[in-house]
Backbone bond lengths (Angstrom), bond angles and torsions (degrees), N, CA, C in turn:
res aa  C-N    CA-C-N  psi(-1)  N-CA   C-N-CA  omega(-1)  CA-C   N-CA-C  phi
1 X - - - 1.460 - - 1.525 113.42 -
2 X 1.324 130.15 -32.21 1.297 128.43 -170.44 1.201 104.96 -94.60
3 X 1.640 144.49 8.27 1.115 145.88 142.20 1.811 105.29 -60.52
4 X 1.543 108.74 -36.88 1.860 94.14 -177.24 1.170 125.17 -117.42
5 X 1.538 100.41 28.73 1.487 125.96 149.35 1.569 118.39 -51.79
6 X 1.601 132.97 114.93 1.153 120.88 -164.82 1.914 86.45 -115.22
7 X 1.052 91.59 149.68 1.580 104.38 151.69 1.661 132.79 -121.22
8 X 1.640 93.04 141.55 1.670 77.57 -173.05 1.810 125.22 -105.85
9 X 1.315 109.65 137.63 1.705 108.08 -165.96 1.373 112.07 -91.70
10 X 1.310 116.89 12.26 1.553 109.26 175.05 1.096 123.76 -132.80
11 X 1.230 124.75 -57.61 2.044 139.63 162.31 1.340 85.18 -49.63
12 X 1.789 101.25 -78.94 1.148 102.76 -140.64 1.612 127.60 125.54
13 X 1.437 95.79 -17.01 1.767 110.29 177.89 1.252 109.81 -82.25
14 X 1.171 126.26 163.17 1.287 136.34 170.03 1.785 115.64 -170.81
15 X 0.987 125.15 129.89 1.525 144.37 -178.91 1.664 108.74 -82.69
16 X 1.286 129.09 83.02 1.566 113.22 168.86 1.695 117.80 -97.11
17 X 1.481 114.97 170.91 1.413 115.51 -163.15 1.915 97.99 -97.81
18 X 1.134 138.78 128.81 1.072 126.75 -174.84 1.568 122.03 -82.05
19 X 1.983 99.05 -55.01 1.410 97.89 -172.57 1.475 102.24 -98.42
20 X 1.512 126.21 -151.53 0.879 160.20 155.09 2.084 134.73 -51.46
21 X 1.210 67.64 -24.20 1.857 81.76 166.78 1.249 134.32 -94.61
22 X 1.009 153.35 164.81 1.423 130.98 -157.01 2.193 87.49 -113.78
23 X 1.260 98.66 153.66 1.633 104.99 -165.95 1.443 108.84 -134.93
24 X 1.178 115.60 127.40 1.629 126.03 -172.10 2.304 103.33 -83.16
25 X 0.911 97.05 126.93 1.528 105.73 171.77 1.619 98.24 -143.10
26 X 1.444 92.70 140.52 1.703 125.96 155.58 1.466 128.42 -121.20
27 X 0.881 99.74 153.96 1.563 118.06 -168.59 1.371 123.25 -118.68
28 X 1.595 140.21 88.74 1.496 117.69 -173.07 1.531 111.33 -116.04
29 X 1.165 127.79 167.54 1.700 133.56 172.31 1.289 87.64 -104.94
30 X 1.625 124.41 91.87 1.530 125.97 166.96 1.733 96.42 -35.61
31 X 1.497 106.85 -85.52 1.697 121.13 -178.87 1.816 108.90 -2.53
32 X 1.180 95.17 -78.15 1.706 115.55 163.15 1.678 136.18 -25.96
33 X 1.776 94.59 -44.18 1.615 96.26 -156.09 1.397 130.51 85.95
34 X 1.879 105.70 -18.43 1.044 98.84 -162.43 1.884 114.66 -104.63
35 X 1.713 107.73 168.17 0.723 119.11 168.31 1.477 112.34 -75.30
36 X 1.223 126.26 121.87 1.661 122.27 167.89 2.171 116.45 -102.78
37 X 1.509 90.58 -37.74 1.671 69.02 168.86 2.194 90.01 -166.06
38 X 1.512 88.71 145.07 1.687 97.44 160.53 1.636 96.66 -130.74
39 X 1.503 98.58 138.89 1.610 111.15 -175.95 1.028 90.09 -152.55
40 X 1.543 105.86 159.54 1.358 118.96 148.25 0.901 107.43 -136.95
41 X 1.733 107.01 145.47 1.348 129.52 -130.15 1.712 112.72 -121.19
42 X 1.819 142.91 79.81 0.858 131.36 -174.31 0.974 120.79 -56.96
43 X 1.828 132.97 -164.89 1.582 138.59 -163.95 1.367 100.73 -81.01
44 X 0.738 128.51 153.92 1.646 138.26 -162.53 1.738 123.77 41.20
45 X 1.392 122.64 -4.90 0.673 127.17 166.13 1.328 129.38 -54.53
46 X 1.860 127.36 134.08 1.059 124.78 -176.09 1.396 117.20 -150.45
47 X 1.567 106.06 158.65 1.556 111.28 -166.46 1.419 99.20 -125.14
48 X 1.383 126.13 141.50 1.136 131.61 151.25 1.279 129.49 -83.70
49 X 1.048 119.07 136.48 1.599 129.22 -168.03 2.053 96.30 -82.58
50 X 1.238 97.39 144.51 1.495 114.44 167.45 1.364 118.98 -49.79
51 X 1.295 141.65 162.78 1.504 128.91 169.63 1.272 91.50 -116.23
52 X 1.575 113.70 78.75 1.408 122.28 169.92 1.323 121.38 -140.00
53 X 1.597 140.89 133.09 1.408 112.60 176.27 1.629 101.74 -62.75
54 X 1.533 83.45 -168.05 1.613 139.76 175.67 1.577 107.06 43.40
55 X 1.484 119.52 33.13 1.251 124.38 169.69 1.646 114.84 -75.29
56 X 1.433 132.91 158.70 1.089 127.49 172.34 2.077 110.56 -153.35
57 X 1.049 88.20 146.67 1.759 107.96 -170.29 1.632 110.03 -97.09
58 X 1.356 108.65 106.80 1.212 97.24 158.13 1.617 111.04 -119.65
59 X 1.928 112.88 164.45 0.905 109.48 -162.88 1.457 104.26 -152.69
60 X 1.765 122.37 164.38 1.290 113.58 -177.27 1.644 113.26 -113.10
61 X 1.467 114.93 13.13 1.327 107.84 -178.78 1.836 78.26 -160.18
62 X 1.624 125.64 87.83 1.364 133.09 156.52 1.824 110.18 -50.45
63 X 1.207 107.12 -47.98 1.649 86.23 175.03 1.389 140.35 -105.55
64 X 1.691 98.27 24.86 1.609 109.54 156.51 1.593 111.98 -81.08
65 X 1.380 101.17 -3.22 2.167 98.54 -174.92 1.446 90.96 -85.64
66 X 1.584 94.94 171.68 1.276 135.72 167.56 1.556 103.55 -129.80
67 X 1.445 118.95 108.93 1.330 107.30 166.91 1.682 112.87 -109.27
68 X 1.358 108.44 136.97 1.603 98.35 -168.06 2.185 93.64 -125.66
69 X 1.366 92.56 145.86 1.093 106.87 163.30 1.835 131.69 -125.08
70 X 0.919 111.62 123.43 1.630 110.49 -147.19 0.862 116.36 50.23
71 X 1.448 141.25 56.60 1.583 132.45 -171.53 1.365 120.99 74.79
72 X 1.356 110.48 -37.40 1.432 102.36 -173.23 1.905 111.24 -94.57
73 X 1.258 98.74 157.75 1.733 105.77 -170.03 2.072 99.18 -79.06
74 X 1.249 102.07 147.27 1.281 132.05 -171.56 1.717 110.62 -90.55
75 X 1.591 132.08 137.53 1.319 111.69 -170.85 1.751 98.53 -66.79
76 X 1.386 119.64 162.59 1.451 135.55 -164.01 1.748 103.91 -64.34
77 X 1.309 96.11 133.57 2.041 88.97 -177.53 1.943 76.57 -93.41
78 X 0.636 173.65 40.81 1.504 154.98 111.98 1.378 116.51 -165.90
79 X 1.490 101.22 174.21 1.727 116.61 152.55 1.170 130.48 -53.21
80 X 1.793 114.16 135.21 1.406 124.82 151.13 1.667 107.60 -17.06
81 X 1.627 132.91 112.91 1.044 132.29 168.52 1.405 101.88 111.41
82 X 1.279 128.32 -65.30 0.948 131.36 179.41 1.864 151.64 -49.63
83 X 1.519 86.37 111.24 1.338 106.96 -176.90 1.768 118.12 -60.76
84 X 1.715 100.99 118.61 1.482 116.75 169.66 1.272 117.86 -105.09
85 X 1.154 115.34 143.54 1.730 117.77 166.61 1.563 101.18 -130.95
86 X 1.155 91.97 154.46 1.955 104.15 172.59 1.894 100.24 48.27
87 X 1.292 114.25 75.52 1.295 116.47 -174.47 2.083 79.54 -98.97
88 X 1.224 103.29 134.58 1.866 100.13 172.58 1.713 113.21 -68.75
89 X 0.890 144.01 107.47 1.649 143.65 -173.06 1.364 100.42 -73.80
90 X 1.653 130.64 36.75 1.475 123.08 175.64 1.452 112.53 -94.37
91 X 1.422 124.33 154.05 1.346 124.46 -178.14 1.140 110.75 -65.56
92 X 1.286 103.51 -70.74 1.764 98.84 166.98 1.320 134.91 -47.17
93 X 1.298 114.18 -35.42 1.456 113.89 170.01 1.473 125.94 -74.38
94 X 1.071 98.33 -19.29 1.985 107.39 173.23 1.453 100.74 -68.94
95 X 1.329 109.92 -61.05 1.365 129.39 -160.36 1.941 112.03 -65.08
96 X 1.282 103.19 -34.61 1.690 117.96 169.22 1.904 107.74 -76.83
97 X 0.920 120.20 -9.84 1.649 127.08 -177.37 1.658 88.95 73.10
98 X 1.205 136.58 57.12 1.572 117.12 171.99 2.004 103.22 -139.57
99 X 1.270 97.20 10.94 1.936 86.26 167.37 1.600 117.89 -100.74
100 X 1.300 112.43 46.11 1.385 107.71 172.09 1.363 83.63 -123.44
101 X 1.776 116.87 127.22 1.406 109.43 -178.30 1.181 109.13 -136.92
102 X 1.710 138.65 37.82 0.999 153.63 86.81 1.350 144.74 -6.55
């Protein structure tokens, strides 16, 4: 797992897999329309976020992630089980507990 540990050199965001189950995440550029990524995401597995605005994360198990910003972990966008949509992918907003806007 710590071989697909990514780190990120610019934002600073990053998406890791916590437990043992495998975990569905998406990625969109609201602004855009566009789709930027659907994965699913095993245990240690991790994605780096774009250094772009107006991206957003949705997900089907919010408290199997790890979201880290500069290295350091972000307060939790949800519960074990719990389904997110439109999570905000901002530094500051991860990092303030205010991009879950649901």
């Amino acid at each position: 797992p710590d071989a697909k540990r990514l780190r990120e050199l610019s934002m600073g965001a990053e998406v890791e897999r916590l437990d043992d189950l495998p975990g569905w995440i998406q990625v969109r550029d609201d602004a855009a329309g566009e789709l930027v990524l659907t994965r699913m995401l095993m245990s240690g597995d991790g994605y780096i976020v774009p250094d772009r605005s107006g991206l957003t994360l949705s997900t089907g198990n919010a408290g199997a992630l790890e979201i880290l910003v500069d290295g350091e972990p972000v307060p939790a966008v949800g519960g074990e089980g719990t389904v997110r949509r439109r999570i905000v992918l901002d530094a500051e907003r991860l990092k303030s507990g205010t991009a879950v806007r649901e």
